[in-house]
N, C-alpha and C positions, 0 to 999 in steps of 0.2 A: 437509474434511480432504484434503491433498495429500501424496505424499511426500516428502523430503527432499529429492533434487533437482529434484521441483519448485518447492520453498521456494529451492531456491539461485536458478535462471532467475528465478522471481520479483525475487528480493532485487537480483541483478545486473541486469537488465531497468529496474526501481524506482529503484539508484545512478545507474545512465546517464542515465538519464530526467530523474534531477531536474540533475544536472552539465552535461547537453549541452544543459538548456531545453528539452526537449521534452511535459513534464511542465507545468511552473512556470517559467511567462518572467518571472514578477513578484514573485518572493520571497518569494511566499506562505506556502511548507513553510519550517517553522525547524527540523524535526528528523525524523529516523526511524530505527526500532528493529525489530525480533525479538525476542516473546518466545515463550517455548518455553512452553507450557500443558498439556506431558505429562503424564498419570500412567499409573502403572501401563505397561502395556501400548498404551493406548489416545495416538495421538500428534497434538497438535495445536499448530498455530503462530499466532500471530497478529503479522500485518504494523499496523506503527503510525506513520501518519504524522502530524506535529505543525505546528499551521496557526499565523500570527501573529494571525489575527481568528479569531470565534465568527462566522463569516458563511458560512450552508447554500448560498448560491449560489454562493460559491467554491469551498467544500467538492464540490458537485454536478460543475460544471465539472472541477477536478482529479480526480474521480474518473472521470468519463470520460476526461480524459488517459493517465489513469494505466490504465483500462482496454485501453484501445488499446494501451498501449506495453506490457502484461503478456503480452497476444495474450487466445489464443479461451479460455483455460481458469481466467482473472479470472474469466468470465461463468458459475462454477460457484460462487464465493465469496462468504460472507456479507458485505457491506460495511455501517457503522454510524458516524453522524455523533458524535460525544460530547463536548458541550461544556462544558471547564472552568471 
């Protein structure tokens, strides 16, 4: 759990990332979202990116991308492959 604007840095960190190719040079991500998983009092976000293949070595790769470009405080966060 992070708070809000660290949800924002993220989120914007995340857009850049995938716009400027430094994320995804091969058009790999076909989508990404925010969803809010609040309840109550208790507040949690979850980052969702969406791949064109079910393939973990791309998946692995971009998530170290995506590590790097988030900074040191990605390296706090649950990360989970989930193929449709």
């Amino acid at each position: 759990m992070f708070p809000a604007p660290q949800l924002d840095e993220f989120w914007l960190s995340l857009v850049l990332g995938m716009i400027g190719e430094t994320i995804d040079g091969g058009d790999d991500i076909c989508g990404a979202r925010v969803v809010d998983k609040s309840s109550g009092s208790r507040q949690m976000y979850r980052l969702e990116l969406w791949f064109k293949r079910k393939d973990e070595a791309v998946a692995a790769e971009l998530l170290a991308k995506m590590q790097t470009a988030l900074g040191a405080q990605a390296k706090t966060c649950k990360w989970e492959f989930r193929p449709h």
